[in-house]
N, C-alpha and C positions, 0 to 999 in steps of 0.2 A: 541719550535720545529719549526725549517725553513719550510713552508709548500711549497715547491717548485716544487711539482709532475705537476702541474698544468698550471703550468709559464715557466719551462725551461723544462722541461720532463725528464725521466729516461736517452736516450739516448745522450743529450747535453752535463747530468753530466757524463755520463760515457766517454765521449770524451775529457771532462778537464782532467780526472784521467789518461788517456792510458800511457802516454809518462811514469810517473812513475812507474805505474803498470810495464809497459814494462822490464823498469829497476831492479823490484823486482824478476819478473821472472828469467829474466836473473841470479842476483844472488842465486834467490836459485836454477838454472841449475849449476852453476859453484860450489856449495855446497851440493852433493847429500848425503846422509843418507840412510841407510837400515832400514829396519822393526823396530821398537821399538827403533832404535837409533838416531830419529831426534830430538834432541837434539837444535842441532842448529835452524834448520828451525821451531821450536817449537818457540822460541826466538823469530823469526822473525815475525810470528802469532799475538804474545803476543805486543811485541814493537807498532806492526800496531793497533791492536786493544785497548790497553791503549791510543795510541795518537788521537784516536778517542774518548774516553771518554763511549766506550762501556765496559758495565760487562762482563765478562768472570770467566772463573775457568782452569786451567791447571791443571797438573798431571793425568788426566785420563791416562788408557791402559797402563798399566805398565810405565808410567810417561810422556810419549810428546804427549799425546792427551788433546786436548784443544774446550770447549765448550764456547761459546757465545750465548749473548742475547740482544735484543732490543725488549722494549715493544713496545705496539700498542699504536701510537700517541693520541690516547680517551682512557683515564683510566675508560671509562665506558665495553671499550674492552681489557682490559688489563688479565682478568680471561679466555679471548675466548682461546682456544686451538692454541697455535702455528704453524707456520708451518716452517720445517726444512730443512736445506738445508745443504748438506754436502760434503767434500772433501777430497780426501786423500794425504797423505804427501811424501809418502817412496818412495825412488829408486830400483835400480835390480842391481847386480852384472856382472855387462857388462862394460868392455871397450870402454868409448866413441873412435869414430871416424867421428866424426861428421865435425871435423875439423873448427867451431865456435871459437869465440873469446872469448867468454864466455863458452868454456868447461868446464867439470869435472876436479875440481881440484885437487878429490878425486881418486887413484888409483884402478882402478879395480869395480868403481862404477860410474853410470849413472845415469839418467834424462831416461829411455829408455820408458817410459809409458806413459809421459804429467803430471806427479802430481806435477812438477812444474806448469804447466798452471791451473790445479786443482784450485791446494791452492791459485793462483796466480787471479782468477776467481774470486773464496770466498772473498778474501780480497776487489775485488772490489767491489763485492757487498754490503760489509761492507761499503765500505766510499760513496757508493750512498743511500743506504740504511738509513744510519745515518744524511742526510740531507734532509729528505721528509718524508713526512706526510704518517703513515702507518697504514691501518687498522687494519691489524692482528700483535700479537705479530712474533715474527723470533729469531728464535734459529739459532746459526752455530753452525756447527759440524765439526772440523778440527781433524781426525783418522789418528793416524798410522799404519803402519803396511797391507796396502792392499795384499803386494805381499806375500799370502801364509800364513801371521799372522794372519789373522783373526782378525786386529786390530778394524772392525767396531764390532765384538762379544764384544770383552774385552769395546769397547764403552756404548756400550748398556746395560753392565751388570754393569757396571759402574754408570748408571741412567744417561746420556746424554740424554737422551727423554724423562724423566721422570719426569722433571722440578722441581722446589725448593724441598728441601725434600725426594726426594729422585737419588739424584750425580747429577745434572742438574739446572738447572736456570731458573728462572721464569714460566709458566703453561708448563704441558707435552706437547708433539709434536704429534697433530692431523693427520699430513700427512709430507710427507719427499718427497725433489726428488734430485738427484742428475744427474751429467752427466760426462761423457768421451770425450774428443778429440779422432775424428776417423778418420784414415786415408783415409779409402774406403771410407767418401763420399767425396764430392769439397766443400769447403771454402762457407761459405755460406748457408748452409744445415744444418737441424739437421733433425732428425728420432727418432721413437720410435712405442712399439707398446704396446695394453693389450697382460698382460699373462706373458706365461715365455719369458725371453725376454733374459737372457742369462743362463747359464748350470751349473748341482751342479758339484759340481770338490769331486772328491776321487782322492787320492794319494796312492803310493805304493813303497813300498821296499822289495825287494825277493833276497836273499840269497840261490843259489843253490850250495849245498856242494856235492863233491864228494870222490874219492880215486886221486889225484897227483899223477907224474912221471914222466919218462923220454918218449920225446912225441914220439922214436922210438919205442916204445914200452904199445900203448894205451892198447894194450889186459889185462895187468896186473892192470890196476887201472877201475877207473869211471871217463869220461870226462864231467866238468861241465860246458864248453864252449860250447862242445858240445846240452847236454842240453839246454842250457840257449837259444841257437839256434834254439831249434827246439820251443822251450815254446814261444820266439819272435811270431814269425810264424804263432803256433796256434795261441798265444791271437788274432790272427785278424778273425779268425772265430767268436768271440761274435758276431761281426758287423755282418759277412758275414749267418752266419749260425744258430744265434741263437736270433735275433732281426728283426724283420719286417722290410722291404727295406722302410716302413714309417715311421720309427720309427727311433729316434736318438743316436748313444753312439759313442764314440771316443777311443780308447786304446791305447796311444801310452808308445812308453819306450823311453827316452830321456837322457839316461845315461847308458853304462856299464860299468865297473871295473874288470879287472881279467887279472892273468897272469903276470908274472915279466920276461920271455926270450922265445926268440923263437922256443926254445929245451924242455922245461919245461911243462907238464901239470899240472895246477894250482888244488891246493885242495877244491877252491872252486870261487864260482864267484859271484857279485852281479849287477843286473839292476833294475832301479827308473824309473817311468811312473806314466802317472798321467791316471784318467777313466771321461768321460761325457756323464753326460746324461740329458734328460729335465722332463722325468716322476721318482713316486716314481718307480714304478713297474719292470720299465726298471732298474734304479738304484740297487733296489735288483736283477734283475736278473744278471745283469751284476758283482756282485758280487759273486756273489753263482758260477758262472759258471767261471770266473776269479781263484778262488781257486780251484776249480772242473781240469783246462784244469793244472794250475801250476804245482800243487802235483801230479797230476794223468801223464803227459807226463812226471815229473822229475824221475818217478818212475820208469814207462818205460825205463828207460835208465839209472839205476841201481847209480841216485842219490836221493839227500832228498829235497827240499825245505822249508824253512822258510821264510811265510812271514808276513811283516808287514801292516799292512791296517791302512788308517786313511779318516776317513768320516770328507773332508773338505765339503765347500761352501755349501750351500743348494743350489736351484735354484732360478734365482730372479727376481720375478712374478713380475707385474706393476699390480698396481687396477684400474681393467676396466675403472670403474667414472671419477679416477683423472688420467688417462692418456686420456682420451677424453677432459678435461680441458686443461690439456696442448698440445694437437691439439689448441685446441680453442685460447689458449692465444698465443699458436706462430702465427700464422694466421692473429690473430688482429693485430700485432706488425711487420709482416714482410712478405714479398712476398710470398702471402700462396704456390705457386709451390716448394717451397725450405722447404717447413714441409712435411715430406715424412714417410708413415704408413710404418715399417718395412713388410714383409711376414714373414720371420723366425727368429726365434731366432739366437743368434751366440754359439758357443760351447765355448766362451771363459769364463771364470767363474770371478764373484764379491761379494765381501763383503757386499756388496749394500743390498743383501740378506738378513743379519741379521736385517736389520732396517725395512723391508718391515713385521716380523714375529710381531713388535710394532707395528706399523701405517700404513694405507694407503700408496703405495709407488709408486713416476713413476721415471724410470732411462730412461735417454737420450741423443743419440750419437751427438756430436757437429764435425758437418764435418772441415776437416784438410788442403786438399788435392788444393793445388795453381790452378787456373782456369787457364786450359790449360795445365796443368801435366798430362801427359798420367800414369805418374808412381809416386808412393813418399812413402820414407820410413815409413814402418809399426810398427807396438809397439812391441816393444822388440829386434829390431837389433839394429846395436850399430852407424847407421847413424841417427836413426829417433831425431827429436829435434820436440816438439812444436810450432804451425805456432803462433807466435804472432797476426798476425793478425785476429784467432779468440777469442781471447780474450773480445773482446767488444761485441759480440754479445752473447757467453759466460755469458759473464756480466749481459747486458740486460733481457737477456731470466728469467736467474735467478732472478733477478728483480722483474717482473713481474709477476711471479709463486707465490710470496712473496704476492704481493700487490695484488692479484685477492681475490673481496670477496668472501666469501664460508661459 
C-alpha cells in the first residue's frame, strides 16, 4: 500500500485525476439512463473500479447497483466498522437544452440533477482513495434509481451496508454520507445541517370520474374538470388552514389529463402531485385531510374520486455527532467561511433516507453556482449541467469524511 497521504496530500492527487474525471463525466452526461436502467453507466463504475484493483459486487437493485470496498490500510483495523459513501447514477426525463457538446445523446433523457457529477465524485474518490494509507475500511455505494425508485431502499435491502455475508463487502457500514451538487450556493461552498435536512415525499394519483357530454349542455351530466378544479384549490388549504404557519408541507399537483375536444365533457379526469412534509405528524395529518378535502369536494359536485397514494421517501435526518464532524473536517481542510450551517431544511425529497434508518447518516449540499452568477440553472430544468469545477472539492471533501478517525 502507497502510504502517500502524508507526502503528497489528498488534494495533489485529486488534482493529477481531474482532467480525466472531467472527461468521465462528460461521458456519462452525454449517456443518460433512467431509474433502474443504467445499464451503461453501471459498466462504466465497474470498468473504473476493476482498473483500480478494488473489490466490488454489481447487480444490486434490480441489477445496476454496484457496491465497493477498500479495506483499512492496518489489517489490525480491517474488522472496524466502515464508513460509506454513496452516489446515485439515474437521469430524469427532460430534454436536454443545455446546448453543450457533450449533450444527451439519449432522446427525451438528461443529466438534469448532477448524478453524473455524483458518480463522477465517487469514482474519484475511488482512485485517491486506493493510493493512500487508510485508517478505516470504505465501502462505495453506487445506487440507482434516485429519481422516484427508491433505488437507495432496494440498496439496503439488498445488504449494501451490511458487509460480507450479508449482499455487501467487507465489515457493515458504521456511518454513511453523501452529497448533492446545489445550485443555490456559489462554487466553493458546501452546507449542511443536524436533523431533517430534507422532506419525506408522498406521491399521488386521483382519478376523478364523472357523467361526459356535450359541453353545451353541462346540466345533463357531472363535470370532472370541473371538479378536479375546484379539489386543485382546496388541496392548498392543508398548508393554509390546517397546518401551523411553522410547520412544513407542500401539495402541489404537477400533471393533469382529461378531455379530447373543446365541445366534449370528459367522463372523467386524472391529476399527479406529489405531498412534503418534515414531521411524522404532519405527514399523517396531511394525509388524512388530503383524502378528507378529495372525496369530500368531488362529491360535492356530483362526481366520485379514486385515489391512489404511495408513502415514498421518509425524511432524511443527519446524525447530530457525525454532522458536527463534518463541520469539523470541512473546516480543517478549507476556508471555514465557505462551511455554512444550513437554517432549514429544503422540501426537496432523497433517498439518502433510507441509509440513514442503517447508520449514522450526514448528507451535504456541494455549492454549483460560478462566482459572480447572479443566476444559474436549477436541478431539474432542462439547461442546468453540472459545474465541473466542483468536482475536486467534491472529491476531496469526500476523502477526508473517509480518513477522519472515529
Amino acid at each position: 500500500m502507497v502510504k502517500e497521504r502524508s507526502a503528497v496530500g489528498v488534494r495533489a492527487l485529486v488534482e493529477r485525476e481531474l482532467e480525466s474525471l472531467i472527461a468521465i463525466r462528460h461521458d456519462l452526461h452525454a449517456h443518460p439512463e433512467l431509474g433502474y436502467g443504467e445499464v451503461r453507466t453501471s459498466r462504466v463504475v465497474q470498468r473504473e473500479l476493476g482498473n483500480l484493483g478494488i473489490s466490488f459486487k454489481a447487480g444490486l437493485a434490480k441489477g445496476t447497483g454496484v457496491v465497493a470496498h477498500l479495506p483499512a490500510s492496518d489489517e489490525s483495523r480491517a474488522d472496524r466498522p466502515a464508513v460509506g459513501l454513496r452516489a446515485d447514477m439515474d437521469a430524469l426525463p427532460i430534454t436536454e437544452m443545455t446546448g453543450k457538446a457533450y449533450s444527451s445523446k439519449t432522446p427525451g433523457v438528461m443529466h438534469a440533477c448532477g448524478h453524473d457529477g455524483h458518480t463522477t465524485i465517487l469514482l474519484g474518490v475511488a482512485r485517491v482513495l486506493s493510493k493512500i494509507y487508510r485508517p478505516n475500511p470504505v465501502t462505495l455505494v453506487f445506487q440507482p434509481a434516485e429519481e422516484g425508485g427508491a433505488g437507495g431502499e432496494r440498496m439496503c435491502e439488498d445488504g449494501a451496508l451490511g458487509g460480507a455475508g450479508r449482499g455487501g463487502l467487507g465489515p457493515a457500514v458504521g456511518r454513511i454520507f453523501g452529497l448533492h451538487g446545489w445550485p443555490q450556493f456559489p462554487l466553493g461552498q458546501v452546507a449542511s445541517k443536524a436533523g431533517a435536512m430534507l422532506a419525506a415525499v408522498d406521491d399521488f394519483i386521483v382519478d376523478v370520474e364523472g357523467t361526459g357530454g356535450h359541453a353545451a349542455y353541462p346540466h345533463l351530466g357531472t363535470d370532472p374538470i370541473l371538479a378536479a378544479a375546484h379539489v386543485v384549490t382546496a388541496l392548498q388549504s392543508i398548508a393554509s388552514r390546517n397546518v401551523g404557519p411553522l410547520d412544513n408541507v407542500v401539495v402541489t399537483v404537477g400533471q393533469i389529463e382529461g378531455g379530447t375536444a373543446n365541445n366534449v365533457i370528459p367522463a372523467s379526469v386524472r391529476f399527479i402531485g406529489t405531498v412534503r412534509t418534515l414531521k411524522a405528524e404532519t405527514r399523517k395529518l396531511a394525509k388524512e385531510r388530503f383524502f378528507g378535502v378529495v372525496e369530500n369536494t368531488c362529491r360535492a359536485l356530483g362526481c366520485r374520486a379514486k385515489i391512489h397514494w404511495h408513502d415514498s421517501y421518509p425524511v432524511t435526518m443527519n446524525d447530530s455527532a457525525l454532522t458536527e464532524e463534518f463541520f469539523e473536517t470541512a473546516r480543517a481542510m478549507m476556508d471555514p467561511s465557505k462551511v455554512v450551517r444550513v437554517e432549514n431544511a429544503t422540501m426537496g425529497g432523497e433517498d439518502f433516507a433510507y441509509y440513514g434508518r442503517l447508520a449514522p447518516a450526514c448528507f451535504f449540499f456541494l455549492g454549483l453556482r460560478p462566482a459572480g452568477a447572479e443566476t444559474y440553472a436549477t436541478l431539474h430544468q432542462p439547461d442546468f449541467d453540472f459545474n465541473d469545477a466542483a468536482l475536486g472539492l467534491g472529491i476531496e471533501l469526500m476523502c477526508e469524511v473517509a480518513l477522519r478517525e472515529f
